[in-house]
C-alpha positions in Angstrom: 23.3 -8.2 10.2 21.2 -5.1 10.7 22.7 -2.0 8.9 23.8 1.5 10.6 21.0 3.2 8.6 18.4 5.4 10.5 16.0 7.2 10.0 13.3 9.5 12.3 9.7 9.2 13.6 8.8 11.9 10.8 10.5 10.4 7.9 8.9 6.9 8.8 5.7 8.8 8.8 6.4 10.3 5.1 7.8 6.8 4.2 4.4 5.2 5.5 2.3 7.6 3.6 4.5 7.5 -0.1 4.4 3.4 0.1 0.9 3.1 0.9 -0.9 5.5 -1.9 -0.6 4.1 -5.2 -2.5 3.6 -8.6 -4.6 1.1 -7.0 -6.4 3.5 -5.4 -7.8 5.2 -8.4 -9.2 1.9 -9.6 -10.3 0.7 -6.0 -13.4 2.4 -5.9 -14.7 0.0 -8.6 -14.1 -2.9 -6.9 -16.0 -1.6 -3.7 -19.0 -0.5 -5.5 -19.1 -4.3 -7.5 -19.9 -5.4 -3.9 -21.5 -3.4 -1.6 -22.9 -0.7 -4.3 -24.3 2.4 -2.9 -23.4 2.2 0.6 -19.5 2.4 -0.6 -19.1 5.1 1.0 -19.8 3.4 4.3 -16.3 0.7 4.1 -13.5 2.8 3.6 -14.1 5.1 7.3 -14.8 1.4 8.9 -12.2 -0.2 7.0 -10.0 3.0 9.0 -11.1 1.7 12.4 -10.6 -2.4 12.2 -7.6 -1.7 9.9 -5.6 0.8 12.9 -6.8 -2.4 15.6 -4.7 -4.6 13.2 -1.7 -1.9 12.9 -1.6 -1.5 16.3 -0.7 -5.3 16.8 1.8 -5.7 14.3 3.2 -2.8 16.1 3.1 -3.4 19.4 4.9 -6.9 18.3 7.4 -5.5 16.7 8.3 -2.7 19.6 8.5 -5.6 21.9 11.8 -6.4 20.1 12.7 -3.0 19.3 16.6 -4.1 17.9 15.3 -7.3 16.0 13.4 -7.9 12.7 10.6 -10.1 11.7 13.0 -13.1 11.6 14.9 -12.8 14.6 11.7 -11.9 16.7 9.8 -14.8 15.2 12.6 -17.2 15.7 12.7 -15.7 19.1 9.0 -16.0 19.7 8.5 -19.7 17.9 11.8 -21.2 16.8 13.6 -21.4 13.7 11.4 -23.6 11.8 8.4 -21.5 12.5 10.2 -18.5 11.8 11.9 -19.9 8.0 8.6 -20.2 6.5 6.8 -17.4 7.9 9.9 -15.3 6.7 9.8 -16.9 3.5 6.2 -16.2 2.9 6.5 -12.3 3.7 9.5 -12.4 1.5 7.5 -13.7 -1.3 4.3 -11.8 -0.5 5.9 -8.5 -0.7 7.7 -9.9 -4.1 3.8 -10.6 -5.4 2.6 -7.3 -4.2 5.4 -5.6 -6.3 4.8 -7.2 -9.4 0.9 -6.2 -8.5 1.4 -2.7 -8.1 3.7 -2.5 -11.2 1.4 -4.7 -13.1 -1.5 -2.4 -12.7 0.6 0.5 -13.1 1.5 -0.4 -16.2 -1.8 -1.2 -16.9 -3.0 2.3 -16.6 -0.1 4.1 -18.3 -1.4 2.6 -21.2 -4.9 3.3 -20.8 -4.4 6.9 -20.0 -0.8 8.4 -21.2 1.4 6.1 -23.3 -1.3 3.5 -25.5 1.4 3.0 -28.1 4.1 2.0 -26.0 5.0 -1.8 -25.6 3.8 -2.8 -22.2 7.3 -4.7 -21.4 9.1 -1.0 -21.7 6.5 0.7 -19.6 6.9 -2.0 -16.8 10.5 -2.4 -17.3 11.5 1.3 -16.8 9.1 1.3 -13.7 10.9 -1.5 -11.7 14.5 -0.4 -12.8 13.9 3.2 -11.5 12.4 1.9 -8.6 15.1 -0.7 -7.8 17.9 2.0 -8.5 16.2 4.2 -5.5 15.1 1.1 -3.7 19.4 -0.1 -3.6 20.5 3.7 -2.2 19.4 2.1 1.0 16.4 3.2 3.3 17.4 7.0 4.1 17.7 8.0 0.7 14.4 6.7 0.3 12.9 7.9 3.2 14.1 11.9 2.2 12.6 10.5 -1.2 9.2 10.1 -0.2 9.0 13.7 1.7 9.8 15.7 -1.1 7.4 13.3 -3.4 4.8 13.7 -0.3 5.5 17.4 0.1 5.0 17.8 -4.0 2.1 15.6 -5.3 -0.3 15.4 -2.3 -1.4 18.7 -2.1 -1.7 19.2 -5.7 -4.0 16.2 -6.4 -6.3 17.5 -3.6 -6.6 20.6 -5.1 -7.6 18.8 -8.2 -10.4 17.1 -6.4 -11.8 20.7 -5.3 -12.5 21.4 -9.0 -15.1 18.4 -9.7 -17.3 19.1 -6.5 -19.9 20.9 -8.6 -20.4 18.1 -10.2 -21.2 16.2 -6.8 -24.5 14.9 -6.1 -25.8 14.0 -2.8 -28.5 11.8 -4.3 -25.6 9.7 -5.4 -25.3 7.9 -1.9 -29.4 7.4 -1.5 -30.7 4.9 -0.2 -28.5 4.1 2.7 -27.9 0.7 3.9 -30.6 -1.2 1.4 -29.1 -4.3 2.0 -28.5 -3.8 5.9 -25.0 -3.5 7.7 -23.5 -6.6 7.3 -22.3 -6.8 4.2 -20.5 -3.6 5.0 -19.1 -4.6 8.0 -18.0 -7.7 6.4 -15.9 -5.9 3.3 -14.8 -3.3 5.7 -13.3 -6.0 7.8 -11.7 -8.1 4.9 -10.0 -5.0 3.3 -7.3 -4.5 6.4 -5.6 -7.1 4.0 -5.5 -3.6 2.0 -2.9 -1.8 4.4 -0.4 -3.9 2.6 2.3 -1.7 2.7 1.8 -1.5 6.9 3.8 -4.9 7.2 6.8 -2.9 6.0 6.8 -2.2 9.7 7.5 -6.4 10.8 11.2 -4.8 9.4 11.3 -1.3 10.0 11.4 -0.7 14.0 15.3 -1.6 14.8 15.8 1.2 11.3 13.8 4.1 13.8 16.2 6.5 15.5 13.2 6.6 18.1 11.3 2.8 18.0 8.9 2.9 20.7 7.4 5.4 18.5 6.5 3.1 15.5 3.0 2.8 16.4 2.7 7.2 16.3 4.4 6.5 12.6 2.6 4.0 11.7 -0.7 5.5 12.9 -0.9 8.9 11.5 0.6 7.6 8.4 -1.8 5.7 7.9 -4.9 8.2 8.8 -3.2 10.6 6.4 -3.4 8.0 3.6 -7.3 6.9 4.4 -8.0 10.6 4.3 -7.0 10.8 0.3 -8.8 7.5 0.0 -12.0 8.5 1.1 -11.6 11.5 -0.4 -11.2 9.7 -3.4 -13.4 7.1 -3.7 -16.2 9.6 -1.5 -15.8 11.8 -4.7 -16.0 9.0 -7.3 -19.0 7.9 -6.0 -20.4 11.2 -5.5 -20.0 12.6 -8.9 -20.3 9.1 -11.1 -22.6 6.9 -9.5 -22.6 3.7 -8.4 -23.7 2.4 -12.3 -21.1 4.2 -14.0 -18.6 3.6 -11.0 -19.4 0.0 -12.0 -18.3 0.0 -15.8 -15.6 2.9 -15.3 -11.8 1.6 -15.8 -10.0 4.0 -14.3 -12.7 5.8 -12.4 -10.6 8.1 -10.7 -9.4 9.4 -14.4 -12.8 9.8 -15.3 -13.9 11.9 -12.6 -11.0 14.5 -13.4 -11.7 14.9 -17.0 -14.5 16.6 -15.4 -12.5 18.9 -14.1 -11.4 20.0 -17.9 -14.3 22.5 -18.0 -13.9 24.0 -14.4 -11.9 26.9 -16.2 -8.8 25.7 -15.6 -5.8 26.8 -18.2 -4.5 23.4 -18.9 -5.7 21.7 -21.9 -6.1 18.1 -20.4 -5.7 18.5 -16.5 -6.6 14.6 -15.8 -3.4 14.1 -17.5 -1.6 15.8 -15.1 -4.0 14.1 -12.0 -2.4 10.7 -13.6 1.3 11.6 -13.7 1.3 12.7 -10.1 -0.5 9.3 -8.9 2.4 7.4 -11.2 4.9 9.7 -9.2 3.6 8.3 -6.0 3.9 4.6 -7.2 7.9 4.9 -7.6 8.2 4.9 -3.4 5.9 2.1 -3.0 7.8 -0.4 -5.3 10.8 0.9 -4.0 10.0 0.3 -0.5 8.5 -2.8 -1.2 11.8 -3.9 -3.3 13.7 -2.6 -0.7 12.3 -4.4 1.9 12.4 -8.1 0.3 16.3 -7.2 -0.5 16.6 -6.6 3.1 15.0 -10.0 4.6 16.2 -11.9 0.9 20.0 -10.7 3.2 18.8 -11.9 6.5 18.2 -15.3 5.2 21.1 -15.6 3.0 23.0 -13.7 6.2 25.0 -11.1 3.7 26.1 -7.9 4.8 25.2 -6.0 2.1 21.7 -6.6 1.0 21.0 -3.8 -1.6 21.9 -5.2 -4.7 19.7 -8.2 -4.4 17.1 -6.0 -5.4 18.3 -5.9 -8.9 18.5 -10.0 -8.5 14.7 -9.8 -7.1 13.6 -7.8 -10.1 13.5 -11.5 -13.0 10.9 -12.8 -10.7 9.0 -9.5 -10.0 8.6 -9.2 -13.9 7.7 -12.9 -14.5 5.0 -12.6 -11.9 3.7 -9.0 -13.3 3.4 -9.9 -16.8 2.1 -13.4 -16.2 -1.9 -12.3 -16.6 -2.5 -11.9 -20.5 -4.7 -9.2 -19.8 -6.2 -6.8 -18.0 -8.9 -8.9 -16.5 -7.0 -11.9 -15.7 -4.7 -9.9 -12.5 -7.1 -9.5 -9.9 -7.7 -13.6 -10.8 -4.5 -14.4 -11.0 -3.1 -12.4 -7.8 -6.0 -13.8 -5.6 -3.7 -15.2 -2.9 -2.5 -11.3 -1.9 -5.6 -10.8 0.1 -5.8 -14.0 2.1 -1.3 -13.4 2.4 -2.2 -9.5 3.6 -4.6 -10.5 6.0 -2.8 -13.0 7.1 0.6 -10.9 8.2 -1.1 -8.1 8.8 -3.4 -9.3 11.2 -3.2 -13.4 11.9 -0.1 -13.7 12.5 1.1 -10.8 14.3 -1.6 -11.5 16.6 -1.0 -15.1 17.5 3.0 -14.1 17.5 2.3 -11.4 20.2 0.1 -13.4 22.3 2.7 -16.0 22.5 5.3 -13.6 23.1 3.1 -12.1 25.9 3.1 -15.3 27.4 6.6 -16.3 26.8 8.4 -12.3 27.4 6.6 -10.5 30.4 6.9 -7.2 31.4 9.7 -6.8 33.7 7.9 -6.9 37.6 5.3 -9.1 36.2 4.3 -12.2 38.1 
């Protein structure tokens, strides 16, 4: 049973942007430049453009049955026993992707702030935090990630402004060595990175207004590739593709740059860290909030928000599994293939068949 929360075009558009920028983005620029080097500046504005084709299906899907989620659609759509595994899979994709994002999380607290503290009480306190705001229910979470929004955003923007003398043009020389294809290629691949957009397979019968999911959804997401290119244009432009390639945290080391722009505070890529940390709190709370949710449309239960305390043994099992640092990415290999898969596959071959099953009213 759906509940009686709402919430508005504009607070779906704050949630959109709060759940999708997270810690992985500092590190992501590392990854990008491992496989396409200098021309990383090249994927993320194409990433934008196949990424918003892909957002605009899942959306238009989802509008189609404005008053039912993911499982009733796609038990509408292609049956029950289509629609128990495929619900099943999202449940437990958006369970892996929580433990990923809190994994790495954790990962760089203790690189950067907190080196002496036991991993288990960095993770812990991030998931219980999150789960406490993630149980209020969907409104409170929603207000949540406007003030957050509202807050950080600006701010780490501004802290961006104070490296660009150290930004070097000569940094993105030569331009496509390799030729366009590997580009395209990565750029395509990486719309399994707009995890957090599948929140919206869920979210449509929660808008007050949900024929506008796809504006929500949309500018959302523009707003978020904004900071990431701005991010990953300036790690590129002021480390290098060499350094990018050996840096852990690369966003933290272009900010400690920033120390010697004249600034008044002693170690201002501290404070750069803590406000990316701040932003992680709505994305595991939306995520936990969202496998809670369709975790109580399985079970049918009326109230679903304490499951997310019940979700939160697994999440930790599944976040502290990799022994180290450089077994996660191996270890949480399937979340590419599951992202692209719900974000793109399957809302595509779910809204053709709908299509053909549901036409427009007046169509022959």
């Amino acid at each position: 049973m759906l509940s009686q929360e709402r919430i508005g075009t504009s607070e779906a558009f704050f949630l959109t942007v709060a759940a999708m920028i997270e810690v992985g983005t500092l590190i992501g620029a590392r990854d990008i430049a491992d496989q396409v080097g200098v021309d990383m500046w090249l994927v993320s504005p194409l990433e934008t453009f196949f990424s918003l084709g892909a957002i605009y299906i899942l959306t238009r899907l989802a509008m189609k049955f404005p008053q039912q989620d993911f499982f009733g659609f796609s038990r509408q759509i292609a049956g029950r026993w289509v629609a128990w595994p495929l619900s099943l899979g999202l449940l437990f994709y958006w369970l892996a992707l929580t433990a990923h994002v809190t994994r790495v999380t954790t990962d760089v607290i203790k690189n950067s702030l907190l080196a002496r503290t036991p991993d288990e009480a960095i993770l812990l306190s991030l998931l219980i935090v999150a789960a406490y705001l993630a149980s209020r229910g969907l409104e409170p979470l929603a207000r949540a990630s406007i003030i957050i929004c509202i807050v950080t955003l600006p701010l780490i923007m501004m802290l961006f402004l104070l490296v660009l003398p150290h930004f070097r043009f000569d940094n993105f020389l030569p331009i496509l060595p390799r030729g366009p294809w590997p580009v395209l290629r990565l750029a395509f691949w990486r719309i399994s990175n707009a995890e957090e957009m599948s929140l919206f397979l869920i979210l449509v019968p929660f808008l007050r207004q949900p024929r506008e999911a796809w504006q929500a959804a949309s500018r959302g997401y523009l707003v978020v590739m904004v900071v990431v290119i701005t991010v990953l244009t300036t790690c590129q432009g002021v480390l290098g593709i060499e350094l990018l390639k050996y840096s852990l945290i690369p966003g933290l080391s272009v900010t400690q740059l920033a120390e010697f722009a004249g600034t008044f505070i002693e170690r201002i890529s501290l404070v750069f860290i803590s406000l990316w940390i701040i932003l992680v709190f709505p994305t595991v709370a939306a995520l936990l909030w969202a496998s809670a949710y369709l975790a109580g449309r399985l079970l049918q239960l009326k109230d679903y928000r304490q499951l997310v305390f019940y979700l939160l043994p697994l999440v930790y099992f599944l976040a502290r599994h990799p022994g180290s640092n450089l077994e996660v990415k191996s270890f949480f290999f399937f979340l590419q293939p599951l992202g692209f898969a719900f974000l793109l596959i399957i809302p595509a071959i779910l809204y053709l068949i709908a299509i053909i099953r549901f036409p427009p009213a007046g169509s022959s």
